[in-house]
N, C-alpha and C positions, 0 to 999 in steps of 0.2 A: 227412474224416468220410464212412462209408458208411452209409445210411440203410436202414431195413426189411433188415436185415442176418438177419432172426428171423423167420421164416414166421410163428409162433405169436405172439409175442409180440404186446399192442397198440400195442406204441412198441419201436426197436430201433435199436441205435446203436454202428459198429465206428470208434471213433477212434484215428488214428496221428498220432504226437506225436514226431519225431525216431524213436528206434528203441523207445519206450513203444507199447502198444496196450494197449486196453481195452474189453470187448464192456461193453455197456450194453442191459438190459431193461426194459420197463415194462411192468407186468401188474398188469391192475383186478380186484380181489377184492371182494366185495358181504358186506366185513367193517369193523369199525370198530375202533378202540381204545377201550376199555374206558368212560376218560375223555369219550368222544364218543358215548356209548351213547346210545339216542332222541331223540337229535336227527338236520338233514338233515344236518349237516356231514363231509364228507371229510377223507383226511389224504394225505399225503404221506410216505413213508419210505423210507429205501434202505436196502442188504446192500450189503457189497465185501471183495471175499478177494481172495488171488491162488493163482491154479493152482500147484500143484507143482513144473514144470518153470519160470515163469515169471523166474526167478532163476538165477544162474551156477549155484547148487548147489540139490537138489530142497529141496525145504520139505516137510513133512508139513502135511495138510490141517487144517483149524482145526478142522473138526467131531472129530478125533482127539485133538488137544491141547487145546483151548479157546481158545476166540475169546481174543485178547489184547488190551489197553490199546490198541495201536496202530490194531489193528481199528476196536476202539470208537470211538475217536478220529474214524475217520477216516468213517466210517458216518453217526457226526452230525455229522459237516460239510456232509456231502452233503445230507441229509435236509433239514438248515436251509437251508442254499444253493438249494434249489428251493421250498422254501417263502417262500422271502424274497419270489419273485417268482408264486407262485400261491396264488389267494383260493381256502381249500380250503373256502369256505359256497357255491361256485357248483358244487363238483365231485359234489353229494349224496350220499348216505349209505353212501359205499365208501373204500377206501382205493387208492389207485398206489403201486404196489413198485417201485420201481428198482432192480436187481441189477448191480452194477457187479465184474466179472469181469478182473483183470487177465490176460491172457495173456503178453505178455510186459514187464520193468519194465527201464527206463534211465531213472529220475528222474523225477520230477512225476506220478506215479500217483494221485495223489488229486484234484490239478487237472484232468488230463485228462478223470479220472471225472467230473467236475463238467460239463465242457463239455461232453461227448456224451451225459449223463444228461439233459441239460433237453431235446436233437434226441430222446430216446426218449419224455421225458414232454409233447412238443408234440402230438407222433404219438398216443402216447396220451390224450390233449385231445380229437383230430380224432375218436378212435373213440368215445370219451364222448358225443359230440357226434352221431357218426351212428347210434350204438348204442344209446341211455342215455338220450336227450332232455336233456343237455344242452346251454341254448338259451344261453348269456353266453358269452364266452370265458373261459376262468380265469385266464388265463396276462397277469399285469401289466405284463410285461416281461423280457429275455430275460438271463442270468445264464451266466460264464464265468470260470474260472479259471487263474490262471498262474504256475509259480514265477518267481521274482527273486533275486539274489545279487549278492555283490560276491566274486570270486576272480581273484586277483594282482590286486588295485586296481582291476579292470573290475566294470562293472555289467552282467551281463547278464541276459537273460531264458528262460523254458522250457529251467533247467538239468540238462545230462546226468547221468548219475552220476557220470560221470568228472568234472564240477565242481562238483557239491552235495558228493561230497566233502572238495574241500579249499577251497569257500568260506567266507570267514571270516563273509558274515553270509549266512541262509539265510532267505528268504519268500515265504509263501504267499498271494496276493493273489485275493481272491473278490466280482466287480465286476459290478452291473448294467448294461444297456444304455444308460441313462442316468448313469452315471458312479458312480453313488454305490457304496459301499464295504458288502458284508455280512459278507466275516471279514477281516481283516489278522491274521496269526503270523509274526512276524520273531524272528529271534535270532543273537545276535553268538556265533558258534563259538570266536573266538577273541577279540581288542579288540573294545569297542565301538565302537559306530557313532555319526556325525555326521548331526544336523536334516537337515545339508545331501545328506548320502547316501539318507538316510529318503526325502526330497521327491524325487530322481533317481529312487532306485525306483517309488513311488508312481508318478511320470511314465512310465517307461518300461512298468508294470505295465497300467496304462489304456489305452498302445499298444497295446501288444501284444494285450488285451482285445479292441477294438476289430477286429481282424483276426481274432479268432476269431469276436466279433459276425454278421461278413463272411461267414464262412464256415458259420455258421451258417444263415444266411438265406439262404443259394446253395443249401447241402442241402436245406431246407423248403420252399425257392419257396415258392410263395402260400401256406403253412400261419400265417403270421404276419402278424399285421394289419400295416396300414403305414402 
């Protein structure tokens, strides 16, 4: 993870993930949703595309076809994922954008987003803070995500393309710093899966979490209480 990656931005985030990247923005706009009108309270939200070339073959950009299902999909994953872990009644009456920008995709693009989105919206925490008068911290605790799979009978973890693939069950594991669980998506590609695989994953998923936790808090140095 490379940090303040974004002159401009207030939070900026380039994470490499095997041969995945993904630029990561946070930008504080002094707007609310609709739903949060007059009062102090903040939001949290993200965008994520993937560039054109990003992929073996060009894609056309979304803003020419329309945002797709997958899009969406994966947009409110992110959004909720940094909400899970920030009080948006301390961030006052703005919103944080997170723009999650694939550049280039080998598997797990939307966990990766997820990991370097929160090092962009800490950064931008920091500037609320020296910018904004915000006096709490908002930020509850720190959130990361990882894929899991079972292909040719192994369990592994932060699968490439070349094994999401042809693994038979595929999952998306979204885990605070504290352990606890904000999205679980698994599904059997091909047989189902056993308790006993489920629990492996789960295990190996919180690993792995945990090393990104790591890696998180080596980028921010003192930006995160301790």
């Amino acid at each position: 993870m490379t940090r303040n990656i974004n002159k401009y931005a207030e939070g900026s985030c380039l994470i490499t993930l095997g041969e995945t990247r993904v630029h990561c923005t946070a930008s504080v706009d002094d707007w609310q949703p609709s739903f949060l009108r007059d009062t102090d309270q903040g939001w949290v939200t993200a965008e994520y595309s993937m560039l054109p070339r990003s992929t073996a073959s060009r894609n056309r950009r979304e803003r020419d076809v329309g945002v797709g299902g997958r899009t969406h999909e994966i947009q409110r994953l992110i959004g909720r994922s940094l909400r899970a872990v920030c009080d948006t009644k301390l961030l006052g009456p703005m919103t944080v954008q997170v723009d999650c920008d694939v550049l280039q995709a080998d598997g797990g693009t939307r966990t990766a987003a997820i990991t370097g989105a929160f090092v962009a919206l800490a950064d931008a925490c920091v500037w609320l803070r020296e910018n904004r008068g915000v006096k709490r911290w908002p930020l509850l605790d720190q959130v990361a995500a990882i894929s899991v799979g079972v292909v040719s009978g192994e369990i592994l973890a932060d699968l490439a393309y070349s094994e999401d693939s042809r693994a038979a069950v595929d999952m998306n594991l979204v885990i605070t710093g504290r352990g606890q669980m904000v999205e679980v998506q698994g599904t059997a590609e091909g047989a189902p899966f056993s308790r006993q695989q489920l629990d492996a994953m789960l295990e190996l998923g919180q690993q792995s979490c945990h090393k990104l936790f790591e890696l998180q808090r080596e980028v921010l140095g003192d930006v995160l209480p301790r």
